[in-house]
C-alpha positions in Angstrom: -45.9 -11.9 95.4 -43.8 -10.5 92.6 -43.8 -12.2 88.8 -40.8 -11.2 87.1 -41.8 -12.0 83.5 -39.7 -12.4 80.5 -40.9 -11.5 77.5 -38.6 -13.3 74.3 -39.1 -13.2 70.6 -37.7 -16.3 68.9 -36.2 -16.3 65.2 -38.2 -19.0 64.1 -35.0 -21.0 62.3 -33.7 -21.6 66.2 -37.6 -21.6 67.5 -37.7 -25.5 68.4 -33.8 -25.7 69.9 -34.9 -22.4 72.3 -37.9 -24.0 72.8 -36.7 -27.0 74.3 -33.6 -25.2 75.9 -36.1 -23.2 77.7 -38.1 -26.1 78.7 -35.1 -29.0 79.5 -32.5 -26.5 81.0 -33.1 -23.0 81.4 -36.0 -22.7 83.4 -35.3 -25.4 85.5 -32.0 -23.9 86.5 -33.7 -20.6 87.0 -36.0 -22.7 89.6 -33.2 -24.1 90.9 -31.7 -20.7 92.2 -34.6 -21.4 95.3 -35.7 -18.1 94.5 -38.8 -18.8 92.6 -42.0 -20.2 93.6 -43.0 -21.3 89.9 -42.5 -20.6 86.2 -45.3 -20.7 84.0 -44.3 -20.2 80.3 -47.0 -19.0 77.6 -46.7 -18.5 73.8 -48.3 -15.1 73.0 -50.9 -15.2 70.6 -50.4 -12.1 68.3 -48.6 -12.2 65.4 -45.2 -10.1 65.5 -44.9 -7.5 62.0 -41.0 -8.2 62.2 -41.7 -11.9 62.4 -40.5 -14.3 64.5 -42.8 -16.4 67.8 -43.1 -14.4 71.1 -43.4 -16.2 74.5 -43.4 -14.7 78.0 -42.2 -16.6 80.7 -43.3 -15.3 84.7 -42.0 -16.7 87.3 -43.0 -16.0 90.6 -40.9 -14.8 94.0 -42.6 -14.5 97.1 -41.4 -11.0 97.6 -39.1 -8.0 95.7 -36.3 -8.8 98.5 -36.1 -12.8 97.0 -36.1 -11.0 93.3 -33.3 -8.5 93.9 -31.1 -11.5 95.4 -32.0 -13.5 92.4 -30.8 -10.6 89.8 -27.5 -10.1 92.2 -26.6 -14.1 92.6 -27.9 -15.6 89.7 -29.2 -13.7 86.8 -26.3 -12.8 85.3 -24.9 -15.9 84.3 -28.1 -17.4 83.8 -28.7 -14.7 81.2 -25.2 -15.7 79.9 -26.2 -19.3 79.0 -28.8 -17.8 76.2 -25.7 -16.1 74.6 -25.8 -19.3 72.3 -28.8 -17.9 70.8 -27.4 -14.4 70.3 -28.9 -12.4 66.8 -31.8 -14.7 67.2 -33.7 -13.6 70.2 -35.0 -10.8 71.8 -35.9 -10.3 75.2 -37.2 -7.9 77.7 -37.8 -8.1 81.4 -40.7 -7.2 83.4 -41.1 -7.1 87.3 -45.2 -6.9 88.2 -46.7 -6.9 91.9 -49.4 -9.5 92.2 -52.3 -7.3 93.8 -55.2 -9.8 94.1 -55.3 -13.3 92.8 -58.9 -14.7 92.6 -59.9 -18.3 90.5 -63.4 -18.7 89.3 -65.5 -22.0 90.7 
């Protein structure tokens, strides 16, 4: 399994329209590419010094083959469609290789 997690700081005077992009439109048309098992989106829980609300967002490909067809098919103009919030956010991409998975009782 491979997450590839996105990592975005928000401006917080476009926080709640991002928010709700991400939630109403962007991620599901990033899981509607087929490529991705899941998304699970967090808010990170440190405060930023230059300000602003950070979130990382992973979504999970069964393997680095699905991910690579998802960056040539897809991610481009996927990553187009958060142009609107251009100056505002920041955002930087991380691909991780799920060695063990293990859930308590």
């Amino acid at each position: 399994m491979i997450i590839y997690n996105v990592t975005t700081n928000v401006d917080e005077s476009i926080h709640t329209e991002w928010l709700e992009w991400m939630r109403n439109e962007h991620i599901p048309a990033v899981l509607a590419t087929g490529k991705f098992i899941k998304a699970v989106m967090t808010r990170v829980l440190v405060d930023e010094e230059l300000g602003g609300i950070s979130y990382s967002t992973q979504y999970t490909a069964e393997n680095k083959e699905v991910l690579a067809r998802y960056h040539k098919e897809d991610a481009e103009h996927l990553h187009k469609e958060a142009d609107r919030f251009s100056g505002k956010i920041v955002a930087f991409r991380t691909e991780l290789e799920v060695i063990t998975e293990q859930h308590g009782a």
